[in-house]
C-alpha positions in Angstrom: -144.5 68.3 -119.8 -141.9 65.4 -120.4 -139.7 64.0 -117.5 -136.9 66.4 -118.4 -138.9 69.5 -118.3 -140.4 67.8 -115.6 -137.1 67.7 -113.4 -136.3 70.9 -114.5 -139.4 72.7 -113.1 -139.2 70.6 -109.6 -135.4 72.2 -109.2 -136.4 75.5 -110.0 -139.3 75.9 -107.8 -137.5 74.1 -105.2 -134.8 77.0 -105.1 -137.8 79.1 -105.3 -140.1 77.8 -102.9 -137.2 77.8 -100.1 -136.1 81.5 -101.3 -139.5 82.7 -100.3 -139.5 80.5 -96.9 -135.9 81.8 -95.8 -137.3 85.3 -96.7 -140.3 84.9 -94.9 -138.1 83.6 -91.8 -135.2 87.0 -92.1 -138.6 89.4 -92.7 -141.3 88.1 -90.4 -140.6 85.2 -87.9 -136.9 85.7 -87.3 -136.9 86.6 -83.5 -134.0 88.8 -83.0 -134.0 90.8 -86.5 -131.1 93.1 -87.7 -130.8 95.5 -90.2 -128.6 93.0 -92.0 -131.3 90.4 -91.8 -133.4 92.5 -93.3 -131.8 93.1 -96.2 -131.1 89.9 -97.0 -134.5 89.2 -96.7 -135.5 91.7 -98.9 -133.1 91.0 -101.4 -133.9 87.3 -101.2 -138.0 88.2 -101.7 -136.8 90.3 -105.0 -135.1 87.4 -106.4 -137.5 84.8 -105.8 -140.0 86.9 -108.0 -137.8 87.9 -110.5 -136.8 83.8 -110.7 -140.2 82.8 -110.1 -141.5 85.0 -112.9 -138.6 83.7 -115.4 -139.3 79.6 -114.7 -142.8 80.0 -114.6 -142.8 82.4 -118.3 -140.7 79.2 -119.3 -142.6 76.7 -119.0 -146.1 78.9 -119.8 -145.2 81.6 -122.3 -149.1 82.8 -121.8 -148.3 84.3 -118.6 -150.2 87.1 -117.8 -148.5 90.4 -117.8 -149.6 91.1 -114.5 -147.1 88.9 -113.3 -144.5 89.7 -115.8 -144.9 93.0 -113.7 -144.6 91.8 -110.5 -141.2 89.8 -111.5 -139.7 93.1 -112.3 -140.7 94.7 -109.2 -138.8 92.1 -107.6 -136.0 92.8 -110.1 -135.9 96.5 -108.5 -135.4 94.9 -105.0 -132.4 93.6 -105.7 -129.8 96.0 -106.3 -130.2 98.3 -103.2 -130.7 95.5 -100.9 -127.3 93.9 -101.9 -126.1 97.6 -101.3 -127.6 97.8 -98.3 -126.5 94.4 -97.3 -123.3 94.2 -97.5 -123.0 98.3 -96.3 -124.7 97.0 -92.7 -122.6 94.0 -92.4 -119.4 96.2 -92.6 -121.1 99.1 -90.3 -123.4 99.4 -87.4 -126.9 99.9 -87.9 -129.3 99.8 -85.6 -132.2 100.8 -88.3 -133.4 101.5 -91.6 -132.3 105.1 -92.4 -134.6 107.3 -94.9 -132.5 107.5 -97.5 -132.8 103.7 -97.7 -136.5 103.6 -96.9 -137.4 106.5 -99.4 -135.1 104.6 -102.0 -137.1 101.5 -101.9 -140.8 103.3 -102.1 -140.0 104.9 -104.6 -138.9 102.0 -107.2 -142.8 100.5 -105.6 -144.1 104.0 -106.2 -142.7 103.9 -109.9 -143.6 100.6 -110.6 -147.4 100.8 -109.5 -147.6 103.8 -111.2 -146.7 103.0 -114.9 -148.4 99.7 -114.1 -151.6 101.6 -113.9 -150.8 103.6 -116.2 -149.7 101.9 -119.0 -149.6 97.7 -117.8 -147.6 95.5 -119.3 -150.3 93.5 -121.4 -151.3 96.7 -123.0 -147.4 97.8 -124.0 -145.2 95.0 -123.6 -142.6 97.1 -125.5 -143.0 99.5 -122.8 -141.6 97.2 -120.3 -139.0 95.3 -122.2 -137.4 98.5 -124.1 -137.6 101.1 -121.5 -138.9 99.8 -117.3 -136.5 96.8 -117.5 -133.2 98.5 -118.9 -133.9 101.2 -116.0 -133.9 98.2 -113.7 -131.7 96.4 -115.2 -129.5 99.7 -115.0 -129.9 100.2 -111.6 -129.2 96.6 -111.0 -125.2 97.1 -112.7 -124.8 100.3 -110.7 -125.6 99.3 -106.8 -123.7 95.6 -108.1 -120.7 98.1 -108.7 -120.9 99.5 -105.3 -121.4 97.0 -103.6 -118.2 95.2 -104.8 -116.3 98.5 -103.9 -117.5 98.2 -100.6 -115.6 94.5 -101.0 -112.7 95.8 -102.8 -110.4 94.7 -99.5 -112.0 91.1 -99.3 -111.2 91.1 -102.9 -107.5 92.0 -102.6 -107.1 89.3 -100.2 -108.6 87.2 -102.4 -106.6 87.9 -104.9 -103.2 88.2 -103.2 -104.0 84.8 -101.1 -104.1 86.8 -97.7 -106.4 84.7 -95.2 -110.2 86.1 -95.2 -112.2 86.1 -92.5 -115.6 84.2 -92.0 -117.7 87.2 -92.6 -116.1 88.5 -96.0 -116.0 84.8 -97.2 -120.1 84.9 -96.9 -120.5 88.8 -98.5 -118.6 87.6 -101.1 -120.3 84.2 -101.9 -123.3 86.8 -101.6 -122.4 89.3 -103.8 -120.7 87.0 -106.4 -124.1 84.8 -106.4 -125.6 88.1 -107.5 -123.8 88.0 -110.5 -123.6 84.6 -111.5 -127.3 84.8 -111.6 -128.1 87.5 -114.3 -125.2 86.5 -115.9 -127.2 82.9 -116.5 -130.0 84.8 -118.4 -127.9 86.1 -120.8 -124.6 84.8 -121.4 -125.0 82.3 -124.4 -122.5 79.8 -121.8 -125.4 79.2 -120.6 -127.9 78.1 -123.5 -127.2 74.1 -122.5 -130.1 74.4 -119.5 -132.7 74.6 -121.9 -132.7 78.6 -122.2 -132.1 81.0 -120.6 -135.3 81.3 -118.1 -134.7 78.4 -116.8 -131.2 78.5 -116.4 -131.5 81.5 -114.5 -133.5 79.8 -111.6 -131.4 76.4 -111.6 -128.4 78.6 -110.9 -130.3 80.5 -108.4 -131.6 77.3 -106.7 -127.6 76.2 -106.7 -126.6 79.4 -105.7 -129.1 79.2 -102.7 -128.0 76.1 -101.4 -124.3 76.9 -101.3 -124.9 80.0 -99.6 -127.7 78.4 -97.2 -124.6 75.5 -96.2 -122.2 78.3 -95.3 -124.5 80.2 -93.4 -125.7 77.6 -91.7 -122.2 75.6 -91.1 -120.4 78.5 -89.9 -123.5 80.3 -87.5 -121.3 79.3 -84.5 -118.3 81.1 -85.1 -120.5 84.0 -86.9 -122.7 86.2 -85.9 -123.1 87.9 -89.0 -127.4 88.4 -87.8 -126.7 89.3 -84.4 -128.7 92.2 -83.2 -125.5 93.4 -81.5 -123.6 95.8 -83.6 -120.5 95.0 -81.4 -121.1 91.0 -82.4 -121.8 91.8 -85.9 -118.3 93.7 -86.3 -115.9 92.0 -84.1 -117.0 88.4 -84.4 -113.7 87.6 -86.7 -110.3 86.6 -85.5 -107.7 89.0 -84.6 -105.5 90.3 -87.0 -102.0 88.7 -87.1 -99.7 89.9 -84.6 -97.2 91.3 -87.2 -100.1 93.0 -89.2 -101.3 94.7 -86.2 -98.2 95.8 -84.9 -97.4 97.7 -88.2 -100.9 99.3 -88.6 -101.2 99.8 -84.9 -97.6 102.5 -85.3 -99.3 103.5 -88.1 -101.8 104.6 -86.4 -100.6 105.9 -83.3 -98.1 108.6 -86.3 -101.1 109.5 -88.1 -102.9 110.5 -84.9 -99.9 112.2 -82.9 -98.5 114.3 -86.2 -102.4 115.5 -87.3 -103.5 115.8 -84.0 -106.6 113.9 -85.0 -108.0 113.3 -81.7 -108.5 117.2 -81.2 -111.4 116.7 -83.8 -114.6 115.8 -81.7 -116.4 114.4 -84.3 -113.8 112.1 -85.3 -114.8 109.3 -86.3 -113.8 105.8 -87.3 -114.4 106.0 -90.6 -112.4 108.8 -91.1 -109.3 107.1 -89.3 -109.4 104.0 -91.2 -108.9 106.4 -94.4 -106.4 108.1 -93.0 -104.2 104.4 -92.7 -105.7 103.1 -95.9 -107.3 100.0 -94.3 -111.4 99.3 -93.9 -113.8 100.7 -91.0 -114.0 97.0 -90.8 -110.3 96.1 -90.4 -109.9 98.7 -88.1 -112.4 97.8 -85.7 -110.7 94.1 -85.5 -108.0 96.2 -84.6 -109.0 97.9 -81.7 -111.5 95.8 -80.5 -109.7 92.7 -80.7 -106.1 93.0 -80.9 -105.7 96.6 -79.0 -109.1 95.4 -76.5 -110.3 99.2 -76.7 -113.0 100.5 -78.4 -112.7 103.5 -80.8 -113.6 106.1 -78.3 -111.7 104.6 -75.9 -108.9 104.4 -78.0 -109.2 108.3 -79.3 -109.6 109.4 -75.7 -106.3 108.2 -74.6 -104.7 111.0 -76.3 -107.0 113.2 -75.1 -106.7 112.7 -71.8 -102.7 112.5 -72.4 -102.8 116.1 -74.0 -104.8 117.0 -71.4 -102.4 115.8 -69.1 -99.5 117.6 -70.7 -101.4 121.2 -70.7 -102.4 120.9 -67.1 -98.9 120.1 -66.0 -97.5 123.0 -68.5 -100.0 125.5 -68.1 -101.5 125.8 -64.8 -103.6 129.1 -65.5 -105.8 127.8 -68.1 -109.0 126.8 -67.2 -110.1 122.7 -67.1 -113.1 123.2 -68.7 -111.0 125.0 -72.0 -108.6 122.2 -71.8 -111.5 119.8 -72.1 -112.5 121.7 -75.5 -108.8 121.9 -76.4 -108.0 118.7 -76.8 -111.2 117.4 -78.6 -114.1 117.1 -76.2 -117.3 118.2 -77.1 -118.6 119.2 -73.2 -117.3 119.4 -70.0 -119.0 116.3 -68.6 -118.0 114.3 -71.1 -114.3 115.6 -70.5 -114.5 115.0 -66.8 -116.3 111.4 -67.4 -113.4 110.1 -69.9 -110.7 111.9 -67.3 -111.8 109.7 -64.5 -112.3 106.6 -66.0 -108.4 107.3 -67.6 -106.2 108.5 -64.6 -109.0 107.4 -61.6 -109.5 111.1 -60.2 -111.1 114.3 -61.5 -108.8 117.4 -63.7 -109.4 119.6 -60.3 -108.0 116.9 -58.0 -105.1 116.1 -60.7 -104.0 120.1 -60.3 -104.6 120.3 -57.0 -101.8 117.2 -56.3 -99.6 118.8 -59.3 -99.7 122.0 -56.8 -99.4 120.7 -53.8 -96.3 118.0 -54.7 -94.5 121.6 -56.6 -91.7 123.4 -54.4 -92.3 126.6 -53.2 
């Protein structure tokens, strides 16, 4: 190799190299893992060998097909684990769910299979006309659904509207992702030298941007945290104007569906009711309101509750309970207490005894 090509590999396995390290840290030796870590990690180990593969195939065209087969295998990785990514860092997660483990064995099931079956060595035009447009397929559609999970990020980024810490880093994220591909094939790109090797310098850039704001905004964001509660609410509060407006939007959509008679009602399903994220509407709550959701939603059971005993006197508490949205009498009588400091028997009882005769 001459000193350009020489520079050129050093950069690329650099990026590389510290890919597979940071993986290695999220997957293995990270003490207090998340499901968010761990799909960062994942997605990080996919694109190190799908890089890896390209830079080295650059440099020696001989490769082995074994490898060319592990590279695509990596390729596989990285469309659901962007999915999955950004999906946990606007939810809660506390594990892996099976849908998400089945999806990933089976693109390791699929791959090991066809590579005994049929490796790539012994039908190359196996692999480049058929495996990688089903990867690269599956690639464009979880990259699609992943930036609808961003589409609110993407308004504000669009309109100007101040983003918070954590949708600034899902979004360096996701567009990293598709700066990336886009190096291998977009003709821009044909000044690195190819299009191999212009796929892992971009990485390796990519990878350093996203490593400094990670790293220079970990005090103010806990995007890792093993605490769901951390993970969600670790942005500022929503400006006082905003949340005034969404919070008696909110408080009309509730009262005139009588939402909070549903008991499993859930935050999702409010947030689409006001048109705002799950995301947005936990800042709202949590930070700007200081109540959590079921918090929040039990206020107005309690306060129907309220209503029916003082209206109805006959009916029975437990009914009233399943009435206004409880799903069991404890849990009716728990949320009661902690509301109005006394039990629905003692309430009636001083409702009877304060009545004239």
């Amino acid at each position: 190799m001459n000193l350009g090509q020489q520079i050129l590999f050093f950069f690329s396995a650099l990026g590389v190299f510290n890919g597979f390290i940071i993986s290695a840290y999220l997957l293995v030796f990270k003490k207090q893992k998340s499901v968010t870590s761990y799909f960062l990690g994942l997605m990080l180990l996919g694109l190190c060998l799908k890089i890896g593969k390209s830079f080295i195939y650059y440099f020696y065209p001989a490769l082995p097909g074994f490898y060319i087969q592990i590279g695509l295998w990596g390729a596989s990785l990285v469309g659901p684990s962007l999915f999955y990514f950004i999906q946990s860092a606007y939810g809660t997660p506390t594990k892996i769910t099976t849908i998400q483990k089945a999806t990933y064995l089976f693109w390791f099931l699929a791959i090991l299979i066809v590579s005994i079956i049929s490796p790539y060595d012994s039908n190359p035009d196996l692999w480049e006309n058929y495996i990688w447009t089903i990867i690269a397929s599956q690639l464009f559609i979880y990259t699609v659904l992943a930036g609808w999970l961003l589409r609110s990020a993407f308004v504000k980024l669009f309109t100007r509207e101040k983003i918070s810490q954590t949708e600034t880093l899902l979004l360096s994220v996701f567009i990293g992702n598709l700066i990336v591909p886009a190096s291998f094939k977009l003709s821009v790109f044909s000044f690195f030298n190819g299009p191999c090797i212009s796929g892992a310098l971009f990485f390796s850039l990519i990878l350093y941007l996203n490593l400094f704001l990670f790293v220079s905004r970990r005090k103010t964001t806990n995007l890792f945290s093993t605490s769901p509660d951390l993970v969600r609410y670790a942005n500022k509060k929503i400006a006082d104007e905003q949340a005034q407006s969404l919070t008696e939007k909110l408080h009309k959509v509730i009262l005139e569906q009588q939402l909070y008679k549903n008991p499993d009602l859930k935050l999702n399903d409010l947030a689409k009711k006001i048109n705002v994220s799950s995301h947005q509407l936990s800042q709202l709550l949590n930070d700007n309101l200081s109540k959590s959701f079921a918090a929040y939603i039990n206020e107005y059971r309690i306060n129907e509750a309220c209503e029916l005993i003082i209206n109805d006197k006959g009916i029975k508490l437990e009914a009233i309970g399943y009435e206004v949205g409880f799903n069991s009498k404890s849990t009716f009588y728990t949320a009661f207490k902690k509301h109005k400091n006394t039990t629905p028997t003692l309430y009636r009882e001083r409702l009877s005894t304060a009545s004239p005769i």
